[in-house]
C-alpha positions as CSV (number, residue, x, y, z in Angstrom):
1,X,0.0,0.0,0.0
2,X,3.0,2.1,0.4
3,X,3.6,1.9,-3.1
4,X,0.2,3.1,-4.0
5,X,0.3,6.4,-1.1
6,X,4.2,7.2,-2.7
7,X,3.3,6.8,-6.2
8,X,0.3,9.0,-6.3
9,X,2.1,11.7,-4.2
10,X,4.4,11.9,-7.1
11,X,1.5,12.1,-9.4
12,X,0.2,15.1,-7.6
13,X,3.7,16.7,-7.0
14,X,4.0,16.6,-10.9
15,X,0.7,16.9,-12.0
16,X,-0.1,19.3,-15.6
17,X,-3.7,18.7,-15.6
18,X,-5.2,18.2,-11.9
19,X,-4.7,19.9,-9.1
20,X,-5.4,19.2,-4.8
21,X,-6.1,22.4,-3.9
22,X,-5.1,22.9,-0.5
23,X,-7.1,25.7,0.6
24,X,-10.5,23.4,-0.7
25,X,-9.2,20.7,1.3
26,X,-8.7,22.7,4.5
27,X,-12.9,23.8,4.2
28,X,-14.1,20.2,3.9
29,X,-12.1,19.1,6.9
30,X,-13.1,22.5,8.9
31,X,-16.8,21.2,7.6
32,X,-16.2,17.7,8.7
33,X,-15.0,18.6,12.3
34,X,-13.3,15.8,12.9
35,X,-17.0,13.3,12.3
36,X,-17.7,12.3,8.5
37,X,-21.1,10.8,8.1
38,X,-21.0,7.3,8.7
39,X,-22.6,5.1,6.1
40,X,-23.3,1.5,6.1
41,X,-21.4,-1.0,3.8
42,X,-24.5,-2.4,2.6
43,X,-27.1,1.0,2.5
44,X,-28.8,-0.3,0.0
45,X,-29.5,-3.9,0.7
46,X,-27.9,-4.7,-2.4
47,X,-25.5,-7.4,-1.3
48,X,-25.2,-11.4,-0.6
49,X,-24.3,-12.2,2.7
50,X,-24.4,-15.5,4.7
51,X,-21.5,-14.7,7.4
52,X,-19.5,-17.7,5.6
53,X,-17.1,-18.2,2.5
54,X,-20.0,-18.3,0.0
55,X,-19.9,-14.5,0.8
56,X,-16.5,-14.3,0.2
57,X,-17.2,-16.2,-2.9
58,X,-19.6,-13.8,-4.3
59,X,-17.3,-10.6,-3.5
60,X,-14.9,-11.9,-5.2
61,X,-16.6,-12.3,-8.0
62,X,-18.5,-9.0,-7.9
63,X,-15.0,-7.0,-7.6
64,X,-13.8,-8.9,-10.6
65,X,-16.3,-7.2,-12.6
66,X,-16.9,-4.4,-10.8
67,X,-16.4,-1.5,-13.8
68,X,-17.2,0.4,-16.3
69,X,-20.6,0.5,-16.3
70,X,-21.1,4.1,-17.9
71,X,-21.7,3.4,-21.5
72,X,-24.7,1.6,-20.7
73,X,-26.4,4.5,-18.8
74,X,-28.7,2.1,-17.3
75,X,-26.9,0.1,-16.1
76,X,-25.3,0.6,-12.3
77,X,-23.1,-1.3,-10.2
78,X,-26.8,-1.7,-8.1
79,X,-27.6,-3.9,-10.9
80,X,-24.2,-6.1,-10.9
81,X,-24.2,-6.3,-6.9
82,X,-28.1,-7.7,-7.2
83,X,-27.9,-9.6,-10.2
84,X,-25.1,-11.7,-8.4
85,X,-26.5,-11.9,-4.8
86,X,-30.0,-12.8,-6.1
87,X,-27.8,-15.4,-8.9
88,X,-26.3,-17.3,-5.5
89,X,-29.5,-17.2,-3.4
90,X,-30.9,-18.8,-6.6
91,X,-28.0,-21.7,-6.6
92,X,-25.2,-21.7,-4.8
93,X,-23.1,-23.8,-6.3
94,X,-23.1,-20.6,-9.4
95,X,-19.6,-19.4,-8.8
96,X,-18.1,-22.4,-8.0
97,X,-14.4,-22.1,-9.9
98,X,-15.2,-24.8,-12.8
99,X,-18.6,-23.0,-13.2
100,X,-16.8,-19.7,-13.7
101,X,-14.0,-21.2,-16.0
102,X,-17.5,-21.3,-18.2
103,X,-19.6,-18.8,-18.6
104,X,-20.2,-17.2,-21.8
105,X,-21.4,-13.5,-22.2
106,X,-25.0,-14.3,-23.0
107,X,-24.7,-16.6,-19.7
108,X,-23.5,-13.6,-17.6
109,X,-26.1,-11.7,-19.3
110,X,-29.1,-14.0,-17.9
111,X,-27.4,-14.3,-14.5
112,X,-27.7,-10.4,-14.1
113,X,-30.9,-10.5,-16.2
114,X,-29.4,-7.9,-18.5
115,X,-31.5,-7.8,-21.7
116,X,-28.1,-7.1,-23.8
117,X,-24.6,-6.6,-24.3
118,X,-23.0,-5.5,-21.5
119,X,-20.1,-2.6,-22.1
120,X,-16.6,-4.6,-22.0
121,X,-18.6,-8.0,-22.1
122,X,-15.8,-10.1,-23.8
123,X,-13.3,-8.3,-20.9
124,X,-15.5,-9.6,-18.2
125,X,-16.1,-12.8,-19.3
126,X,-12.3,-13.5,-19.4
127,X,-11.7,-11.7,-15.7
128,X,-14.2,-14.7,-14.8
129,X,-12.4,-17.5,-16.5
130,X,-9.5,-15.9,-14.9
131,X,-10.4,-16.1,-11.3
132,X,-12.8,-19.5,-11.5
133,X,-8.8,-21.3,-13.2
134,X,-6.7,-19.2,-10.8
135,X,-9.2,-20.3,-7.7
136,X,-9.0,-23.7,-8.6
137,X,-5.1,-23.8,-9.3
138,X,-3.7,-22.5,-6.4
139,X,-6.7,-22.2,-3.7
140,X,-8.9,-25.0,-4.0
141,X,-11.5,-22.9,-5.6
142,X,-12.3,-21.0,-2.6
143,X,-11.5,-17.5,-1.9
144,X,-12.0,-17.3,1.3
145,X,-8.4,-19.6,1.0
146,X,-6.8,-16.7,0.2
147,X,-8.6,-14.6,3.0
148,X,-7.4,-17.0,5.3
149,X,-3.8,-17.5,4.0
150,X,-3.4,-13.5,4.7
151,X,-3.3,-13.6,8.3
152,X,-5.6,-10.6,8.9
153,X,-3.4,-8.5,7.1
154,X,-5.4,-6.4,3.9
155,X,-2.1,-5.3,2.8
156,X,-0.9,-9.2,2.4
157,X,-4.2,-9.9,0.5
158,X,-4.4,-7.4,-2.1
159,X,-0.6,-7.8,-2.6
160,X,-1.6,-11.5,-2.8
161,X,-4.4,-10.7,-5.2
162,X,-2.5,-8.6,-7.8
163,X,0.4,-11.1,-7.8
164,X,-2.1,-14.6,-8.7
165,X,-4.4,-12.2,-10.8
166,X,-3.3,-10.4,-13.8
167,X,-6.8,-8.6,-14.3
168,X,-6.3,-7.1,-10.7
169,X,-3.1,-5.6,-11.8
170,X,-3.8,-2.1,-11.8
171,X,-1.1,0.2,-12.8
172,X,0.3,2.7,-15.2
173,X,3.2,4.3,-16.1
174,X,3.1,8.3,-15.6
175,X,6.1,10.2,-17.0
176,X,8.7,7.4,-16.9
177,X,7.2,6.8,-13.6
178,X,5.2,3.4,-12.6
179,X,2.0,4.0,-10.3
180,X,0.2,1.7,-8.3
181,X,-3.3,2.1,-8.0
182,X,-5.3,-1.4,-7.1
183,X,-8.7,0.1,-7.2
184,X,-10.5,-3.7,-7.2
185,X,-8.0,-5.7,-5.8
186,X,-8.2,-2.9,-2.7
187,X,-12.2,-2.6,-2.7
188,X,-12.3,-6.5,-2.3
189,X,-10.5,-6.1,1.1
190,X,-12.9,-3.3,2.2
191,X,-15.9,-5.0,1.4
192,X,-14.8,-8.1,3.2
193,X,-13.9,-5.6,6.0
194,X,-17.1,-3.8,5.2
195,X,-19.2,-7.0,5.0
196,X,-18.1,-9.0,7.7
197,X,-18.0,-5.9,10.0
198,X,-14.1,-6.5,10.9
199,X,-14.5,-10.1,12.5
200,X,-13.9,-13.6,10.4
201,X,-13.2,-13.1,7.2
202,X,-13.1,-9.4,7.6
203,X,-10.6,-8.8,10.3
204,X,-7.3,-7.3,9.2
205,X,-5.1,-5.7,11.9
206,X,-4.1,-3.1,9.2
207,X,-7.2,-2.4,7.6
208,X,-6.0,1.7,7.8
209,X,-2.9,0.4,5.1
210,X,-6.2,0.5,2.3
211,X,-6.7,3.8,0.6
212,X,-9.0,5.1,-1.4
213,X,-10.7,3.6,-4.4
214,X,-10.2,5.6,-7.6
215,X,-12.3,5.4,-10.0
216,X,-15.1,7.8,-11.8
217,X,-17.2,8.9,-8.9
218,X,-14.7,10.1,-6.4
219,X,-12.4,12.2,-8.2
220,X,-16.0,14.3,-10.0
221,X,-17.4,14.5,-6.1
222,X,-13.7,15.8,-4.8
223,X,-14.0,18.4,-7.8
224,X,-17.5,19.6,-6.6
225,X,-16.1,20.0,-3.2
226,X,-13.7,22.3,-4.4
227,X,-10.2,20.1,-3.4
228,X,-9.7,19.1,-6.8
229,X,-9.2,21.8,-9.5
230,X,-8.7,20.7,-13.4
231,X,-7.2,22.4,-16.0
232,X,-9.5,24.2,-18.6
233,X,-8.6,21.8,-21.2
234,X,-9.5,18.7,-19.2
235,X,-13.0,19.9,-17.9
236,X,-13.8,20.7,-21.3
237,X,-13.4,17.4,-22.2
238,X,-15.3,15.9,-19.2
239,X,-18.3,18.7,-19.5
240,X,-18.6,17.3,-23.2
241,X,-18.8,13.5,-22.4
242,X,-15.6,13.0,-24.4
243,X,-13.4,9.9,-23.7
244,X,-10.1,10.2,-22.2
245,X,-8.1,7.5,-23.0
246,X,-6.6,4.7,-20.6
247,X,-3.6,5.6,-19.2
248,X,-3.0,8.8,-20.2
249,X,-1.9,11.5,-18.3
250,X,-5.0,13.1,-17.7
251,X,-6.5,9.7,-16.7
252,X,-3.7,8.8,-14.3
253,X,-4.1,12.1,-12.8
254,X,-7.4,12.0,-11.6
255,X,-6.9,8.4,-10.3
256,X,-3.8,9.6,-8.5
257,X,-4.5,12.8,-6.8
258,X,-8.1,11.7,-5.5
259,X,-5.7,9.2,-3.7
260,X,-3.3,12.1,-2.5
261,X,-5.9,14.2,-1.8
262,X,-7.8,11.9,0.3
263,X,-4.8,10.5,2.2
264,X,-4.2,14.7,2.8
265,X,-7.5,14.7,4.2
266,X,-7.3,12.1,6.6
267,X,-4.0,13.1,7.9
268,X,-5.3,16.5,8.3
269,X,-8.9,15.3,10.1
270,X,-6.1,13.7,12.5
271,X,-4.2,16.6,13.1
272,X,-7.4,18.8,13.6
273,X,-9.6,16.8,15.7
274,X,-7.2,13.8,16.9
275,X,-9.7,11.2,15.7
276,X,-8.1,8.5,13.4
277,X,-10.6,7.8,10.3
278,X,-9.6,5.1,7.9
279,X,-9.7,5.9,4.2
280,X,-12.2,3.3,3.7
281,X,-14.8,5.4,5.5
282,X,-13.8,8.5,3.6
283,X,-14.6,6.4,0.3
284,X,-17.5,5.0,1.3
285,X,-18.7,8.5,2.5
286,X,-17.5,10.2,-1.1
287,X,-19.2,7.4,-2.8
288,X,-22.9,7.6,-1.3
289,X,-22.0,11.3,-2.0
290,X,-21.7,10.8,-5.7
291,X,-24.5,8.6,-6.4
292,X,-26.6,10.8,-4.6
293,X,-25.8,13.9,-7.1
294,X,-27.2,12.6,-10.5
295,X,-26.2,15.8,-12.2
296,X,-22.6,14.8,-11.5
297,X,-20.2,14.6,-14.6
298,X,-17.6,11.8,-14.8
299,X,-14.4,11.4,-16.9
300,X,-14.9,8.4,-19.1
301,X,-12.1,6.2,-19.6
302,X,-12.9,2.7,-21.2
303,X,-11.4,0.8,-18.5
304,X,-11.1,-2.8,-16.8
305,X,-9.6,-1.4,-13.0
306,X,-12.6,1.1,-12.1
């Protein structure tokens, strides 16, 4: 995780198109005052959840598909996290690792009762066959095997998880620099954290080693709250729906300095009120933020990590 906290602090440091603007930052902690809102993992009552390694099963699987949902406006990650949990409650034997070495994209479709394509549908459909062979190679299909072989630490498991998983590997390269950024591999910890409520398969003694999630909702909320600032060139394209392209610098930047800027945030909430929050809560906070403000604009990057 320390690669992911240093390697977006040099984003920021040598950002040309986004901006953590300090003063910004300093209001929404003097707002804050030390308490952010505290929002429940599952708000929505959108999630499986048995208290046992089927749930472990099914996060798992949700995080391996959990992006890019914007070119189908329709479609949410509400629909992905209750397509799946009402999939298992339906037959639990559904994400068993053989049965995921198998699914076609017309499969996938019916399990989330999607009436069509789904955006980056031959992309998913390999993450699955991905983690149902890696599962059944090296962890006897079960990820709650790789919970457990972590010893409570979340740092371990998503180290764990980028190493055995190639489509967890999330990371560019930003001016002859390489940055770490994990979004899935990070919000599978938290959700087991999350989930479980920090016991079983959710305790990790260093659950404050996560940060942030970056994807397309925080960095748009940070910028409404005034502690991101773009340059004219890159709202235009995000106020006009345009695409920016994976891995470019614009893209990288976003990612990069919501992680810097909330990591600023927290250190500052610590110094002004002396309460310790975990990134994870920040997120989660952002998050509900975001999907509460439907007139929020987005970048829109065609992406497997976010």
């Amino acid at each position: 995780m320390e690669e992911v906290r240093s390697s977006s602090a040099w984003v920021a440091s040598h950002s040309s198109h986004v901006t953590v603007d300090s003063s910004g930052l300093e209001k929404v902690v003097n707002q804050i005052n030390g308490s952010i809102p505290k929002v429940e993992w599952n708000f929505e009552g959108i999630h499986y959840f048995d208290n046992g390694p089927l749930t472990v099963q099914y996060l798992f699987v949700l995080d391996a598909l959990n992006f890019c949902f914007w070119p189908d406006k329709d479609l949410s990650y509400d629909n992905l996290a209750l397509g799946l949990k009402e999939a298992i409650e339906n037959d639990k034997s559904v994400f068993d690792a053989d049965r995921l070495q198998k699914y076609t994209g017309p499969e996938l479709r019916e399990l989330l009762k999607w009436p069509r394509p789904l955006p980056l549908e031959d992309e998913r459909i390999r993450l699955l066959h991905e983690v149902g062979l890696e599962l059944e190679k090296n962890f006897g299909g079960k990820a709650a095997n790789i919970v457990e072989a972590c010893g409570k630490s979340a740092a371990t498991l998503v180290a764990t998880i980028a190493r055995q998983f190639p489509g967890f590997r999330d990371h560019s390269v930003y001016k002859g620099h390489q940055v770490f950024l994990y979004k899935r591999a990070q919000i599978f910890a938290a959700d087991l954290w999350g989930a479980f409520k920090g016991q079983g398969y959710g305790e990790f003694d260093d659950v404050g080693s996560i940060t942030i999630f970056a994807d397309y909702i925080v960095p748009a909320v940070l910028r409404q709250l005034g502690v991101l600032r773009y340059s004219a060139a890159l709202a235009s394209i995000i106020e006009a729906n345009n695409e920016i392209g994976s891995g470019t610098e614009e893209e990288v930047e976003l990612r990069a300095c919501s992680i810097y800027a909330v990591e600023k945030m927290r250190d500052l909430i610590s110094v002004k009120s002396g309460k310790q929050v975990l990134s994870v809560e920040l997120d989660l906070w952002l998050w509900s933020f975001g999907i509460q403000s439907p007139s929020l604009q987005h970048h829109r990057t065609l992406s497997i990590y976010y």
